[in-house]
N, C-alpha and C positions, 0 to 999 in steps of 0.2 A: 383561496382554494387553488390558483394557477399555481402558486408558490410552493403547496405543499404538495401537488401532483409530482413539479419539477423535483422537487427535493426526495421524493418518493423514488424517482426512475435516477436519480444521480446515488441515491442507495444502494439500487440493485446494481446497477452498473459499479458500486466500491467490492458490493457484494460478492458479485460474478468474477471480478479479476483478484481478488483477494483466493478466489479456487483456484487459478491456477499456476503453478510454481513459476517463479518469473515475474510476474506484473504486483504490482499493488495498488490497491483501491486508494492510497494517498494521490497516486499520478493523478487518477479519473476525479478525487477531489480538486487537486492543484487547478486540471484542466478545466473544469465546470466553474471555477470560479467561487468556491466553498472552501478550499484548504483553510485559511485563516481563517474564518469564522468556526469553521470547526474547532481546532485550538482553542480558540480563546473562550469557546463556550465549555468546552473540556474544561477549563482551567477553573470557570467557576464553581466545580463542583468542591466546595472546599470550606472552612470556618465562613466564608463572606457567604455562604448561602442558609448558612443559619442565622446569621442575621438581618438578612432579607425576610424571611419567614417569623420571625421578634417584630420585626418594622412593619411588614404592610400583609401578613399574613398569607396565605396560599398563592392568593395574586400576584402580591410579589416576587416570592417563591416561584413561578411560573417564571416569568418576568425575568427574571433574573440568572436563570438557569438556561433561558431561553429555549425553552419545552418546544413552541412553534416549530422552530427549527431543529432541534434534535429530534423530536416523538417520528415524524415523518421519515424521518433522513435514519434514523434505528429500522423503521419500520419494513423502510426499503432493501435495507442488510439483509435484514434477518429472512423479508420474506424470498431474497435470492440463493440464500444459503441453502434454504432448503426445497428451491426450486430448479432455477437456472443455474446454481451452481452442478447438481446431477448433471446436468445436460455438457457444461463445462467439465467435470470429470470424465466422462464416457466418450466427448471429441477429443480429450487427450491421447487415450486409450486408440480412439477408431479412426483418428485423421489427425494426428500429431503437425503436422507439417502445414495443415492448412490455420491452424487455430496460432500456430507460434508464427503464421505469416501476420494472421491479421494484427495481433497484440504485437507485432514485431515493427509494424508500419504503425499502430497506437501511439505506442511508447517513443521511437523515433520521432515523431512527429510532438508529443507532446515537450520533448526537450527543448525541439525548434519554439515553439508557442511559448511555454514560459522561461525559455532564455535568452527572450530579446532584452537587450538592454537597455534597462533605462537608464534618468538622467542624471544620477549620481552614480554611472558605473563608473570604476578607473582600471584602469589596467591590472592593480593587486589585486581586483577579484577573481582573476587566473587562479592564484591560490585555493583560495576556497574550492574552486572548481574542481580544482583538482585532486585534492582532497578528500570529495566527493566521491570523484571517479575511483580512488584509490583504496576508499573503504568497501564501497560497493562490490570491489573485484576480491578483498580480503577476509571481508564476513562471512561468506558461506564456509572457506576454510576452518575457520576457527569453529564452528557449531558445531564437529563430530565430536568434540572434548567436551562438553557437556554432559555425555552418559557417565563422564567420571566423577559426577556428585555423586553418585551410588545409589542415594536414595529413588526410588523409583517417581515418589510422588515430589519430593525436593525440583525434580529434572521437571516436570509435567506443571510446576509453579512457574521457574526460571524458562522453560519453553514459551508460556502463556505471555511472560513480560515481556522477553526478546520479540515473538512473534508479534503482537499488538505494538510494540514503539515502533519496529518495520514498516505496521500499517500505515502508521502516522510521517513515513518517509518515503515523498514519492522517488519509486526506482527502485525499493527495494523490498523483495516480496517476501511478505511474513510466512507465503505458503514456502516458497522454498526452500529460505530457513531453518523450516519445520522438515523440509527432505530431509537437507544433509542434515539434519539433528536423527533422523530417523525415525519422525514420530507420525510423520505427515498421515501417514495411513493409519496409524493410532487416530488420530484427531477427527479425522475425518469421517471415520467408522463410527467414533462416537457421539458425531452431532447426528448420523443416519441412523444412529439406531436409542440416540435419547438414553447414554452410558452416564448419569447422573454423577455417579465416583468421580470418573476420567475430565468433566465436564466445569465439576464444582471446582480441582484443581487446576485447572488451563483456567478456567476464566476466571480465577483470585489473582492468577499471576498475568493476567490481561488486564484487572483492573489494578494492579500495582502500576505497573508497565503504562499502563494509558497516565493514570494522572500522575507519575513524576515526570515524566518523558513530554507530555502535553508542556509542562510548565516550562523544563528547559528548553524548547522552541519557542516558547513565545519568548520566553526572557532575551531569546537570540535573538526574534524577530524586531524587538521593540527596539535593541540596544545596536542591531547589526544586520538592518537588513536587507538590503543587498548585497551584502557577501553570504549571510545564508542564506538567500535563494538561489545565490551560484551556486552553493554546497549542495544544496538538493537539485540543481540541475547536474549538478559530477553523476549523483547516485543514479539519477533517471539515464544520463550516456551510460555508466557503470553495468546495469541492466540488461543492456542491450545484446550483450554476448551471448547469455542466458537461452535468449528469446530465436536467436540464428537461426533457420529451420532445419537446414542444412550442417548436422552437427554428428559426431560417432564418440558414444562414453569410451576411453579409451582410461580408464581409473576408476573405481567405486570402491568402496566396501560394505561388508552386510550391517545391519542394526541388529540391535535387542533380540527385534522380532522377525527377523530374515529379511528385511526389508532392504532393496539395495540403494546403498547414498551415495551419490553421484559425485567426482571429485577433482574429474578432470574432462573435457573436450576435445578432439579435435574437428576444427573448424572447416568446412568442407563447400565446391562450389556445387553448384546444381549438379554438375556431367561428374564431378568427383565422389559425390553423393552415391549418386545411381554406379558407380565400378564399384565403390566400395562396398555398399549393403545389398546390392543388387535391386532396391526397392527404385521406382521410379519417383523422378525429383519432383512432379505435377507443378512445374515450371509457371507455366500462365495461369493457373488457378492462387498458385502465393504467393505472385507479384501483384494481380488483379487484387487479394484480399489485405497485402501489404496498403495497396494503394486507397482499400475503402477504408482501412484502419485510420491511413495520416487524413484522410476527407473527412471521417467522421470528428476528429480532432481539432481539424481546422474547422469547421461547420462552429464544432460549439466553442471552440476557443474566439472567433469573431462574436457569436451570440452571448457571450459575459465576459464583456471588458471591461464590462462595470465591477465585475469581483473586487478589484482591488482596489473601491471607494469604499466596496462595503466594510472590509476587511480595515480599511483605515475606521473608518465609523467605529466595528468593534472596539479596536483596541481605544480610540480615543474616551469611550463609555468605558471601559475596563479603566481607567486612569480617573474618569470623574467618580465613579462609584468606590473607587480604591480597592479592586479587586485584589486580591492576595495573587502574588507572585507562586 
């Protein structure tokens, strides 16, 4: 019952930062120590869980899907999206500055945490790192050309895929994505108001998106893995710009639906902040919630250091049972 408590509040928690543009709920998995097991139990949704359910019937099937650990850890999503995630749209809206401190000192701090290096790192992991950092900063770019599939619901599949592999990559946030695609406000309207149409297509192309995307991470995990966890530490520094509090759109363009997508920054200090918008920088309240962002990261990043036995466990089980790649 501990287990599935925890796994319930490490949901809301993917839940709640998956709302806002910027963070993604892969970081707050990496950081809790559930990233790779998530994957790899993603992965077994596939031919080998049909025949687990031929071999030892429902149980297996259980067992083998590992229901334990998804039912709870879904449950916790979902019940945030239509919870805490409100609450996370409406401090975007009504205190911007304090919410992209806290997730700004998160995220930062989660980089720190899983990219210490261990003991097969070598220098060529700079690469990958880098890599990381380099896609993260060129992804959002490329999302406004999406509305040139034309089709309306074609864009609202290929949104659903892009958005959900995002999830699955800590540092880079499926919400944002969804900005500069211009759908964010589509999507979002339509889990608050239960838009079944809009809903059926995002999440066909969320469950494409989850199990090919699931697979080629693990198959990188298995084959390569510490250079790509440096690669999803690039995306998680990548991030980071994103999240600045202290920032003036200085480029956008409208969407579909009038919606404005963000395209460019400039980066600004606190005292540069407050000349430029006239708005005040609330200085010590975004460094005060900078600072409980990286505490709260450190806190749980020492409390599952054991993630990454488990994480070996899975895949090792994924290899006896011959899970499908």
């Amino acid at each position: 019952m501990k287990r599935q408590i925890g796994l319930l509040l490490r949901g809301a928690g993917m839940g709640a930062a998956d709302a806002v543009p910027g963070v993604s709920g892969g970081t707050i998995a990496f950081v809790t120590g559930i990233y790779e097991e998530l994957l790899y139990t993603i992965r077994r949704f596939g031919p080998s869980a049909i025949v687990a359910w031929r071999q030892d019937g429902v149980a297996g099937l259980v067992a083998h899907l590992n229901l334990a650990f998804l039912v709870p850890l879904l449950a916790g999503i979902a019940a945030s999206l239509i919870s805490v995630a409100h609450l996370v749209v409406w401090l975007m809206e009504a205190q911007p500055l304090l919410l992209d401190g806290f997730f700004f000192g998160l995220v930062a701090a989660s980089a720190l945490v899983v990219g210490r290096h261990p003991a097969d790192w070598r220098f060529w992991h700079l690469l990958p790192l880098l890599v990381g950092l380099l896609l993260a900063q060129a992804l959002p770019a490329l999302m406004p050309w999406l509305g040139q599939l034309g089709s309306p619901a074609l864009v609202l599949v290929v949104a659903g895929a892009i958005a959900i592999s995002a999830l699955l990559l800590p540092g880079v946030s499926g919400s944002f994505l969804l900005l500069t695609m211009g759908l964010y406000g589509k999507v979002m309207a339509a889990i608050r108001s239960f838009d079944l149409e809009v809903l059926l297509l995002f999440g066909g192309g969320c469950l494409i998106g989850l199990f090919a995307f699931s697979r080629l991470l693990c198959w990188l995990l298995e084959r390569f893995h510490t250079a790509t966890l440096q690669l999803l530490v690039g995306f998680i520094l990548g991030s980071l710009p994103v999240l600045w509090p202290w920032r003036e759109l200085v480029r956008y363009q409208l969407g579909p639906d009038g919606q404005m997508i963000p395209l460019d920054f400039r980066y600004l200090t606190p005292s540069g902040f407050t000349q430029v918008t006239g708005d005040p920088a609330q200085l010590p309240v975004v460094v005060a919630l900078m600072l409980a962002g990286a505490a709260l990261v450190w806190g749980i990043g020492r409390a599952h250091r054991g993630g990454d036995a488990l994480a070996r466990d899975g895949r090792q089980k994924d290899k006896e049972e011959g899970s499908d790649a």
